[in-house]
C-alpha positions as CSV (number, residue, x, y, z in Angstrom):
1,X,69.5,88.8,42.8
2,X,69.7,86.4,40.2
3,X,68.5,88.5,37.4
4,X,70.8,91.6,38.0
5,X,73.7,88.8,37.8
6,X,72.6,87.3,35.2
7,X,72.5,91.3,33.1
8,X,75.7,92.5,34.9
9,X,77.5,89.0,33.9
10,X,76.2,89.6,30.0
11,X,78.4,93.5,30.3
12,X,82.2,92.7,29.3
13,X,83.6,95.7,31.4
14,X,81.5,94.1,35.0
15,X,81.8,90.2,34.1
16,X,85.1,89.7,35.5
17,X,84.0,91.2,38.9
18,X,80.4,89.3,38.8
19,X,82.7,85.9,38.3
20,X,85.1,86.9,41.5
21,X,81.5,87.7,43.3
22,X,80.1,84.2,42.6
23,X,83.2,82.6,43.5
24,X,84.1,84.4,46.7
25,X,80.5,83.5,47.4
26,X,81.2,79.6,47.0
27,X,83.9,80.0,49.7
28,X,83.7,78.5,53.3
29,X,85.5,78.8,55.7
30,X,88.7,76.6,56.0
31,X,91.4,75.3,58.8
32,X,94.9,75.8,59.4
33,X,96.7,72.8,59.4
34,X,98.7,72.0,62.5
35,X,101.8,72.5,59.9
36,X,100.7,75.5,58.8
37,X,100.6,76.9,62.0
38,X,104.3,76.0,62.8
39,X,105.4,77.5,60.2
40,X,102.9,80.8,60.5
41,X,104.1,81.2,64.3
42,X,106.6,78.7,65.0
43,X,107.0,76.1,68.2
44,X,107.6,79.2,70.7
45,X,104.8,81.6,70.0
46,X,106.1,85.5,70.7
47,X,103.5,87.4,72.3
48,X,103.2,90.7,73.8
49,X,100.3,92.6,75.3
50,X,99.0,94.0,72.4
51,X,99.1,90.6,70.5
52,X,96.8,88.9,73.9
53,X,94.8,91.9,73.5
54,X,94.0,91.5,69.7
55,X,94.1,87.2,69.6
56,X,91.6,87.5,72.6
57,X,89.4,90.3,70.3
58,X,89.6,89.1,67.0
59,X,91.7,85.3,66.4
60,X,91.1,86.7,62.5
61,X,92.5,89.9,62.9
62,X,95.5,88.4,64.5
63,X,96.1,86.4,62.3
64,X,96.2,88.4,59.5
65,X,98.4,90.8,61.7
66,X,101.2,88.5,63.2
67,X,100.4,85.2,60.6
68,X,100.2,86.8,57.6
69,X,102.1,90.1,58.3
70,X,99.1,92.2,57.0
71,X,99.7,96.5,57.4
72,X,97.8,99.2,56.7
73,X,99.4,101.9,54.8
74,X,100.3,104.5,57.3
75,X,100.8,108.3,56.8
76,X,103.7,110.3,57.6
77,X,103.4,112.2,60.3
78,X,103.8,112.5,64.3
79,X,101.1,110.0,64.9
80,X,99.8,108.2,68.1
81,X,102.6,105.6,68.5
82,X,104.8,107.9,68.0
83,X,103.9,110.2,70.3
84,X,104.0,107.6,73.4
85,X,107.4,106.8,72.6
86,X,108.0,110.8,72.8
87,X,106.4,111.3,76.3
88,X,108.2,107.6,77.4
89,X,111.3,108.7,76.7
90,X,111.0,112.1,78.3
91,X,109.4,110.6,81.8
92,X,112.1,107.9,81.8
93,X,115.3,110.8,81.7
94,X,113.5,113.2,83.9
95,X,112.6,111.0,86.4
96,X,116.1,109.2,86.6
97,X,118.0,112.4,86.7
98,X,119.2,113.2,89.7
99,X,118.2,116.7,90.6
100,X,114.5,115.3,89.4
101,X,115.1,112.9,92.6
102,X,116.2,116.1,94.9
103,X,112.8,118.1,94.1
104,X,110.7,114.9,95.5
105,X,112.0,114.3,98.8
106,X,109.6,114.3,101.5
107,X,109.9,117.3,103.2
108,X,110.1,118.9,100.0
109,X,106.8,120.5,99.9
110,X,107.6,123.7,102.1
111,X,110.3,124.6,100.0
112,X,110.3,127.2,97.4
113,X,107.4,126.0,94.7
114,X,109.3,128.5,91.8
115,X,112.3,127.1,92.2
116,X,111.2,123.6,92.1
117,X,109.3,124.0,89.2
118,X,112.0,126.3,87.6
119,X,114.3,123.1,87.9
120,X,111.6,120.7,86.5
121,X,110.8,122.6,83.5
122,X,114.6,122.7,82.6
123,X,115.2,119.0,83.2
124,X,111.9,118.7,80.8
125,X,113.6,120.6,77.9
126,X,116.8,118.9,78.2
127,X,115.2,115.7,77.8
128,X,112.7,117.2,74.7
129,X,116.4,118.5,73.1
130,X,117.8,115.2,73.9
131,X,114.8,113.5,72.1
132,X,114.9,115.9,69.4
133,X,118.5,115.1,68.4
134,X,118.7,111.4,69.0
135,X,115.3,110.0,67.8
136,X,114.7,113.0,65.3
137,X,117.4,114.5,64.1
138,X,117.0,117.8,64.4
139,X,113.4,119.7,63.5
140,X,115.4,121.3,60.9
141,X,114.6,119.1,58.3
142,X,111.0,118.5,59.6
143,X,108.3,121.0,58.4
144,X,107.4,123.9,59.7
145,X,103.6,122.1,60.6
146,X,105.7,119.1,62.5
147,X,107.5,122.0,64.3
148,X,104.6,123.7,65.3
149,X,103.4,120.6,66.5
150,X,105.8,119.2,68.0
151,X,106.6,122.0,70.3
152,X,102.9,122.5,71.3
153,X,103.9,119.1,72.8
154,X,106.0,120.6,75.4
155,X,103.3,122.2,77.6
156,X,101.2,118.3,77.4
157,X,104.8,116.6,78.9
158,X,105.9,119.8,81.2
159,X,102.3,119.5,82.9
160,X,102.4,115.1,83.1
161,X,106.3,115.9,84.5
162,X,104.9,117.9,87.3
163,X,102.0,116.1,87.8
164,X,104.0,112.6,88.9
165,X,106.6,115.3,90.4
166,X,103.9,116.3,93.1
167,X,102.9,112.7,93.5
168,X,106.0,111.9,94.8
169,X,106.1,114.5,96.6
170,X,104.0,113.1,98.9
171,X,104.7,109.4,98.6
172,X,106.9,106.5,100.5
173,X,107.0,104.9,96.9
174,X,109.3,105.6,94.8
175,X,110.7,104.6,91.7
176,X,113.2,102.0,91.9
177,X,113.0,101.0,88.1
178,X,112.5,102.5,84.9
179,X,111.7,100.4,81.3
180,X,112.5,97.2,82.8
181,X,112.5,94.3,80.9
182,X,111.0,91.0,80.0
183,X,112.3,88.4,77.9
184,X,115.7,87.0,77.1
185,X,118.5,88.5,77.9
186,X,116.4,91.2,79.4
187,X,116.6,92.1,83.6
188,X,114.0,89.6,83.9
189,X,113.1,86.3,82.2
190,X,110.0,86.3,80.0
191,X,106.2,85.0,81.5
192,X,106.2,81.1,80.0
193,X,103.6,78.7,79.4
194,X,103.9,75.6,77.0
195,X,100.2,73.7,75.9
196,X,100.4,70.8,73.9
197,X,104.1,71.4,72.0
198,X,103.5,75.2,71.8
199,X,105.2,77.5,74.5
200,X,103.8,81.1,74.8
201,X,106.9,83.5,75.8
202,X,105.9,87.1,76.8
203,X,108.1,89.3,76.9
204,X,107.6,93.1,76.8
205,X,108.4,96.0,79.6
206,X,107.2,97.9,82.2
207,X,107.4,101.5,82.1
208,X,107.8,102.2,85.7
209,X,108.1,100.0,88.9
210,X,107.7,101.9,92.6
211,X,109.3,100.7,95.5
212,X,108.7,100.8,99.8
213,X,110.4,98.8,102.0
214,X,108.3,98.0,104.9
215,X,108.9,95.5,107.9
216,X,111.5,93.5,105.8
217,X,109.3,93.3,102.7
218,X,109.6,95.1,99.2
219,X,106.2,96.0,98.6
220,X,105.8,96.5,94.8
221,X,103.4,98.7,92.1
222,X,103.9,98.6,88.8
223,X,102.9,102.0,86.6
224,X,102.0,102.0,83.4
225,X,102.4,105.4,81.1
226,X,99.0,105.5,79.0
227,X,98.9,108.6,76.1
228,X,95.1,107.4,75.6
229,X,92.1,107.3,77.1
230,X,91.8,103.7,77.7
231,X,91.8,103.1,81.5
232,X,91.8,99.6,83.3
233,X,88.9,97.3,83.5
234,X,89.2,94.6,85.7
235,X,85.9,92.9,83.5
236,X,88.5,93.2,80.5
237,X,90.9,91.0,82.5
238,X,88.7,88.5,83.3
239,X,88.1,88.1,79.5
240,X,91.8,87.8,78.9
241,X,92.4,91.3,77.9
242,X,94.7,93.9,80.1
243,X,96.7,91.1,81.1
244,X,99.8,92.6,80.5
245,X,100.6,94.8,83.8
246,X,99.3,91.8,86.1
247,X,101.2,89.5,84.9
248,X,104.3,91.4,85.0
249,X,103.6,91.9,88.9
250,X,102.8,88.6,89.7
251,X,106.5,87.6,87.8
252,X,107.6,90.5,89.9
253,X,106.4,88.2,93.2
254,X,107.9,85.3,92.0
255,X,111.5,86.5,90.5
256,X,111.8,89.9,91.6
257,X,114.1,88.6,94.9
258,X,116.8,87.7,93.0
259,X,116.4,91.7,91.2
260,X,116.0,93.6,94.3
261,X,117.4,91.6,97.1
262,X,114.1,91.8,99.8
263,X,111.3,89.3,99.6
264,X,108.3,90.8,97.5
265,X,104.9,91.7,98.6
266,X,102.6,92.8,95.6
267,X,101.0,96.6,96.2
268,X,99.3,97.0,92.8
269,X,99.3,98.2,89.5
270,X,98.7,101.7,88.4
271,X,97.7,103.5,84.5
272,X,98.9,107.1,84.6
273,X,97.4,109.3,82.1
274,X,100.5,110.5,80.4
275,X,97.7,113.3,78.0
276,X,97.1,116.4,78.2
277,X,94.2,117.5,81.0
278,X,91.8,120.2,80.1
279,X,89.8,121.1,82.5
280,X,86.1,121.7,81.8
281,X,83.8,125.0,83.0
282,X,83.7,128.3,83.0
283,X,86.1,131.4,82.6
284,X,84.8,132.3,86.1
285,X,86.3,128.8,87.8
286,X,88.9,130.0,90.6
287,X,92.4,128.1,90.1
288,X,91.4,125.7,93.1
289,X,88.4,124.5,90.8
290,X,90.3,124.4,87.7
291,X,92.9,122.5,89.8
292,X,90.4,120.0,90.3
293,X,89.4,119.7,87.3
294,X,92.4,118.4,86.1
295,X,93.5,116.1,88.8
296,X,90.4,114.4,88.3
297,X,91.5,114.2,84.5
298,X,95.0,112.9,85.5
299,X,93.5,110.7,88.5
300,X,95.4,106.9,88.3
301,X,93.7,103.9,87.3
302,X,94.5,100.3,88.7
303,X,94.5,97.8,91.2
304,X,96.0,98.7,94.7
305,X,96.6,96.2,97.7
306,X,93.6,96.9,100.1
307,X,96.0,97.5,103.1
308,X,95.5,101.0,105.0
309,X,99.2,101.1,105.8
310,X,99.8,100.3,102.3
311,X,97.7,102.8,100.6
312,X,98.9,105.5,103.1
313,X,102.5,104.9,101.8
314,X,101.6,105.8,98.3
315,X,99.9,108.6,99.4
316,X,99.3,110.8,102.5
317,X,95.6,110.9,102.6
318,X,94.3,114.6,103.9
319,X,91.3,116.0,104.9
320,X,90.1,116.3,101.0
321,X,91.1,113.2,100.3
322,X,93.6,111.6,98.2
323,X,94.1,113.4,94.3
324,X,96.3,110.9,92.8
325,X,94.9,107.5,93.9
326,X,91.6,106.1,92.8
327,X,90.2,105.9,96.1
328,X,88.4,107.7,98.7
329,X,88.5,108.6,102.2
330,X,85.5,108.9,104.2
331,X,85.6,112.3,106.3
332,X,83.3,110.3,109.0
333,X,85.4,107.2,109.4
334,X,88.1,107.6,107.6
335,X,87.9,104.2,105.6
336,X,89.7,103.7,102.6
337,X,87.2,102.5,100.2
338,X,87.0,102.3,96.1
339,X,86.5,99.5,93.3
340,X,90.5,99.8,92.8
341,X,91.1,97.7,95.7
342,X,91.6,94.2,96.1
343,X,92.4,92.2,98.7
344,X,95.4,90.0,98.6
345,X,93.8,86.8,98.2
346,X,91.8,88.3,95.5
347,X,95.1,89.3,94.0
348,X,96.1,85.4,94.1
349,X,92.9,84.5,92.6
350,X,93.7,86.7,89.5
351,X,97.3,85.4,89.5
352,X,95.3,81.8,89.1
353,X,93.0,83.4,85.9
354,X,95.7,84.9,84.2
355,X,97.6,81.7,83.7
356,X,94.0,79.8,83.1
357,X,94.2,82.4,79.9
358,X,98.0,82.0,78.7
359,X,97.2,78.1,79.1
360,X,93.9,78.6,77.2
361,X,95.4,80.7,74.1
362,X,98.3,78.4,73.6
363,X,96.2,75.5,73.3
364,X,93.5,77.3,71.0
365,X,97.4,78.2,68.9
């Protein structure tokens, strides 16, 4: 109020704070000039998914962020970010090695299930020592919390490892490409769009992309490794957030000839949960309960291709219906049915909206 201004104004320790009051209060909001902005982000705008995602949440906060270079101060520690680049790097040297390749061919299944696992848990700890000594340094010099820590990490990745190892397992996809890239001078060229003067480049990568040649045709899913609990919601992409895994597939369709050498069909994108899955009940729960407990928990999100043919590729759908795949089965009809699924023209249809919203932030830029 006026008065308490007025008495905290007259106090020489509070009138300096009172004055920076009244004149933050006098301020209104102001515009960037167009030169301002060239110089803040430049003619050829850099963007990633998680810049889309924050301009289309908050244009202040991204400003601040990628204008004005604004950071919180961060503590040390092995934090969030950190920890996806830890369970990254372990997925992408496990699931490249070559005796990792050996434990998921069809046919597979009837072999020994201790021996295959014995082999995955020791291609998971080479890749953890690998990580360890090449991103970290040793734990020698880390404290003896981080250690503890750290290694408690082991059991989350051992269990995602085997999870995407039994997957496979019983899948016509497989992975044909790990960490591939966006941008320039990347495998790909980066996603384009210039408004007005201003050209939006994406560039980022895709963590995983899953292959089946079918009748002549490369039919493509791209995966995504999320260490959150964030999932994908296609009402988020049609208000310009999530874009990031769509429109990597939809470059996919248009460039991904020239990469792979067969013409592409696009199957779908896919969010693994790369976390660890406790399941929830009772110390009574038999291991097939618990079991599904935690494939539910580790269930993919996504948008899959609603072809039959298609779906049974990524997964051969039994009696108890799929575990991996956000679908289900009907035990009556057996119809493939589930809120994942889009039909293809759908699919072009959200090809069209995703440019709509690269045209419509570089000419709000």
């Amino acid at each position: 109020s006026p008065a308490v201004r007025r008495v905290m104004g007259s106090l020489p320790e509070y009138a300096p704070q009172v004055e920076r009051l009244e004149r933050a209060g006098r301020w209104e909001r102001g515009r960037l000039t167009r030169g301002a902005v060239d110089r803040l982000y430049g003619q050829r705008v850099p963007m990633s998914a998680s810049r889309m995602d924050k301009y289309k949440s908050c244009h202040f906060s991204y400003f601040m962020q990628y204008g004005l270079k604004a950071e919180p101060r961060r503590a040390a520690g092995f934090q969030a970010p950190e920890y996806g680049t830890f369970v990254h790097y372990v997925l992408e040297h496990v699931l490249q090695d070559e005796m990792f390749q050996q434990t998921t061919i069809p046919g597979m299944e009837d072999a020994a299930d201790a021996d295959r696992q014995a082999r995955l848990r020791a291609l998971t700890r080479a890749a953890v020592e690998r990580y360890v000594t090449e991103e970290l340094g040793g734990l020698e010099g880390q404290t003896a919390r981080f250690q503890y820590l750290f290694r408690r990490l082991l059991r989350t990745v051992q269990a995602v490892v085997d999870n995407v190892a039994q997957e496979l397992l019983c899948s016509k996809f497989k992975p044909i490409s790990f960490e591939l890239g966006f941008g320039r001078g990347a495998d790909l060229p980066p996603v384009e769009l210039t408004v007005d003067g201003v050209t939006l480049s994406i560039s980022g990568f895709v963590d995983r992309v899953d292959g089946w040649v079918h009748d002549g045709r490369l039919y493509l899913r791209v995966v995504d490794y999320k260490t959150g609990r964030k999932s994908f919601d296609l009402t988020e992409v049609w208000n310009g957030l999530g874009l990031q895994m769509l429109l990597y597939l939809f470059t996919l369709e248009e460039k991904g000839e020239s990469l792979y050498n067969y013409a592409i069909t696009p199957a779908g994108v896919l969010y693994l949960p790369a976390r660890a899955a406790v399941a929830k009940g009772s110390r009574g729960m038999t291991e097939a309960e618990r079991q599904k407990q935690t494939d539910a928990e580790l269930r993919r999100h996504g948008l899959l291709l609603d072809d039959p043919e298609v779906l049974e590729a990524m997964e051969a759908m039994n009696e108890g219906g799929p575990r991996f795949l956000p679908v289900k089965v009907s035990s009556r009809t057996g119809a493939i049915t589930g809120e994942a699924l889009v039909t293809a023209e759908r699919l072009g249809k959200l090809k069209t909206h995703t440019q709509h919203i690269l045209a419509e932030i570089a000419g709000e830029l």
